[in-house]
C-alpha positions as CSV (number, residue, x, y, z in Angstrom):
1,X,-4.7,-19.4,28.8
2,X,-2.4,-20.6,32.1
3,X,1.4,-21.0,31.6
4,X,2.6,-21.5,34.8
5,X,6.7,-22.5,36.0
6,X,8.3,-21.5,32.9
7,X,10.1,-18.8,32.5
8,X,8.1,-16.4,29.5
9,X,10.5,-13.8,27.6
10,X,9.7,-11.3,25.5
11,X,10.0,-13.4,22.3
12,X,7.4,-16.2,23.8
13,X,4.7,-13.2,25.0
14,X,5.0,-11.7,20.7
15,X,4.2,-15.4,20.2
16,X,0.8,-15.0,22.8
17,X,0.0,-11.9,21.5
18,X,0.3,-13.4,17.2
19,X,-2.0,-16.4,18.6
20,X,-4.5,-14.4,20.0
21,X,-4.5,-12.2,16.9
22,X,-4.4,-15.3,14.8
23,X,-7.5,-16.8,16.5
24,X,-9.5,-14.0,16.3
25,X,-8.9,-13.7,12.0
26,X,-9.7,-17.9,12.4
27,X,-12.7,-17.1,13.9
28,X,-13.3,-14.3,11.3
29,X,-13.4,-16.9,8.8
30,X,-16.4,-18.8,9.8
31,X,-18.2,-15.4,10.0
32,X,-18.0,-15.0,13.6
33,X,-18.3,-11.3,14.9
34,X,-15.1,-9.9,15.7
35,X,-16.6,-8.8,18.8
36,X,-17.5,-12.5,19.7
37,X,-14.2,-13.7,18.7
38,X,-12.3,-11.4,21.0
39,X,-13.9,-12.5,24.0
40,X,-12.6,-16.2,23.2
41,X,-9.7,-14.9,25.4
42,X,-10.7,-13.9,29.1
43,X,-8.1,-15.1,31.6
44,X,-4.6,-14.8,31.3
45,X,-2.5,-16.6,34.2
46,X,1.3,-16.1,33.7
47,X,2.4,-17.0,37.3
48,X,5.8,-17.8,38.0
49,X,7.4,-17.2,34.4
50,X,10.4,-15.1,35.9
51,X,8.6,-12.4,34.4
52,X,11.0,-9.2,34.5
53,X,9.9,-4.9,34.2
54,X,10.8,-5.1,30.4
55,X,8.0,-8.1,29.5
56,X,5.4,-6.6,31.8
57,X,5.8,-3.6,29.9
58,X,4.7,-4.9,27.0
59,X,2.0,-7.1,28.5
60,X,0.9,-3.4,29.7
61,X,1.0,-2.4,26.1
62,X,-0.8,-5.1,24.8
63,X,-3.6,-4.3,27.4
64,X,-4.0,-1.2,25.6
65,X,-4.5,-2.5,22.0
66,X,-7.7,-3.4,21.1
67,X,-7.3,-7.5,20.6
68,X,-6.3,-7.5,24.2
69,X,-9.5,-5.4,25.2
70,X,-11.5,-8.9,25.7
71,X,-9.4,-10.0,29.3
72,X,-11.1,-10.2,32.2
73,X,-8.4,-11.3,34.6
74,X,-4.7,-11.3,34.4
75,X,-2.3,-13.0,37.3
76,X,1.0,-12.8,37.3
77,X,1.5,-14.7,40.5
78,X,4.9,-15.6,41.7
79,X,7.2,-13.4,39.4
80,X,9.5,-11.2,42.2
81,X,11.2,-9.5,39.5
82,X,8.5,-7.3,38.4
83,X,9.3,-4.4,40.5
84,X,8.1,-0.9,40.8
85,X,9.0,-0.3,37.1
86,X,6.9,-2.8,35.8
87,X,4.1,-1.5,38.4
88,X,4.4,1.6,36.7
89,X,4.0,0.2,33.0
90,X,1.0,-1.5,34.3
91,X,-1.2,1.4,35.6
92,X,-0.5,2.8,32.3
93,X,-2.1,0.1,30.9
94,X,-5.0,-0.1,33.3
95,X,-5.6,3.4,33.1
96,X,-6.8,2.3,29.4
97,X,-8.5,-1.0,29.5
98,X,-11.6,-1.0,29.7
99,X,-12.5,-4.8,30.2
100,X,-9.8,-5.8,33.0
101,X,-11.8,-6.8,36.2
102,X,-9.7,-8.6,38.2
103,X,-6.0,-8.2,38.4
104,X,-3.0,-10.6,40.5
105,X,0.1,-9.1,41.2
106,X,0.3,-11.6,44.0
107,X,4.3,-12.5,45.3
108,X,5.9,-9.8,43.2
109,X,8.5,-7.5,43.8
110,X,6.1,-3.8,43.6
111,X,6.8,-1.7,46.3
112,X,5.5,1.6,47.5
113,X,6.0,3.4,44.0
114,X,4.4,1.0,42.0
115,X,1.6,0.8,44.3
116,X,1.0,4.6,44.0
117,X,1.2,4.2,40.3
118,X,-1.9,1.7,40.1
119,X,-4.0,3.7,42.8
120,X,-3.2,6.7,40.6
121,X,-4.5,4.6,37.5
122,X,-7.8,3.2,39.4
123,X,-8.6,7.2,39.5
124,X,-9.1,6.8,36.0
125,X,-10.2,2.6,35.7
126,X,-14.3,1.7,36.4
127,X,-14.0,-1.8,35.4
128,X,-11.3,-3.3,37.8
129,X,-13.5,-4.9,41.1
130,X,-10.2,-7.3,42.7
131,X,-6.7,-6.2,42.8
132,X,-4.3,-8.5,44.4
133,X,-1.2,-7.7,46.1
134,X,-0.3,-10.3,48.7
135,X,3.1,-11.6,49.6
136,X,4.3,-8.2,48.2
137,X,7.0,-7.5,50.9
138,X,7.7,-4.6,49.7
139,X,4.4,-2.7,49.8
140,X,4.6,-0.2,52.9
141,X,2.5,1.9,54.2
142,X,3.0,4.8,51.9
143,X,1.9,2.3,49.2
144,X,-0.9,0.9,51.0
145,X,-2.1,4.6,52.0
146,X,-2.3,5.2,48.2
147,X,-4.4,2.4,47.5
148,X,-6.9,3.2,50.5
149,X,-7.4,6.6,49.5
150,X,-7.8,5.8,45.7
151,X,-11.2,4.0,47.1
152,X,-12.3,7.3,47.7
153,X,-12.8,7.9,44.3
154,X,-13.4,4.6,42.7
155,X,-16.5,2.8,43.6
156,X,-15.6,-0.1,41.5
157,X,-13.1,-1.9,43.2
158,X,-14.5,-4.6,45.5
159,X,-11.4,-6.3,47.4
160,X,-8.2,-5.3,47.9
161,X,-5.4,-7.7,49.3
162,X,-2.3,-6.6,51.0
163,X,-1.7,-9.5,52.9
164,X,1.7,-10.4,54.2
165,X,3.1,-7.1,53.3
166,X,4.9,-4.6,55.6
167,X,2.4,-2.8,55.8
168,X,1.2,-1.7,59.7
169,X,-1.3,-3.2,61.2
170,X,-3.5,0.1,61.8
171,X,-3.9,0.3,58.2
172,X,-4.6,-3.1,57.6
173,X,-7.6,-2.7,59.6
């Protein structure tokens, strides 16, 4: 599923979350596993939607329930209002899913909080392998720190991007 340009509230996500439950019980009918019908779902791309904190919290929530535990890869490119807030709800989320492998937070507003918030999360995640945070001007190097140091623990995650941040070039490197 892509929507991309338009902005996505929280009524229109309810709606995405009823269709994917609704295509899963469609599937059910034609005796389809359930198993095999959640995985009909694998990418969501919700990139420049003027996503805000309050709908990212929910998308966090829904990444917890069980019809949601399908996705492979969520993007929400190109939404500067999700801030550290909305950071925050997501680690919650990823600190539950157990399918979520690769993850863009690419041009959004997260700073240094929200970036602690998801290292603290990948502590507890084994699945995510790419986390995207470029063009996230607000990432610093107490953010970036985080995320280096969460590596320590996690063996799973394969590439991290922090390009065009503010985050020093010593820890870039």
């Amino acid at each position: 599923i892509q929507i991309t340009g338009i902005k996505v509230d929280e009524d229109a996500l309810d709606k995405l979350d009823r269709y994917i439950m609704e295509l899963c019980d469609f599937l059910e009918i034609f005796r389809i596993e359930r198993c095999l019908a959640k995985g009909s779902i694998q990418s969501i791309t919700l990139a420049r939607c003027e996503l805000d904190d309050h709908v990212v919290s929910k998308i966090a929530k829904m990444l917890q329930s069980d019809q949601w535990q399908c996705l492979r890869s969520l993007s929400l490119d190109g939404n500067p209002s999700i801030s550290d807030e909305g950071a925050k709800s997501l680690a919650k989320g990823l600190a539950e899913n157990k399918t979520l492998e690769d993850l863009s937070l690419w041009g959004t507003g997260i700073g240094d909080e929200g970036a602690k918030a998801i290292a603290e999360s990948l502590k507890q995640n084994c699945t995510l392998r790419n986390l995207w945070l470029g063009e996230c001007e607000n990432i610093q190097d107490t953010g970036a720190q985080a995320l280096l140091t969460c590596l320590e623990s996690n063996k799973t995650l394969q590439q991290l991007a922090l390009v065009c941040t503010a985050v020093i070039r010593t820890i870039q490197d």
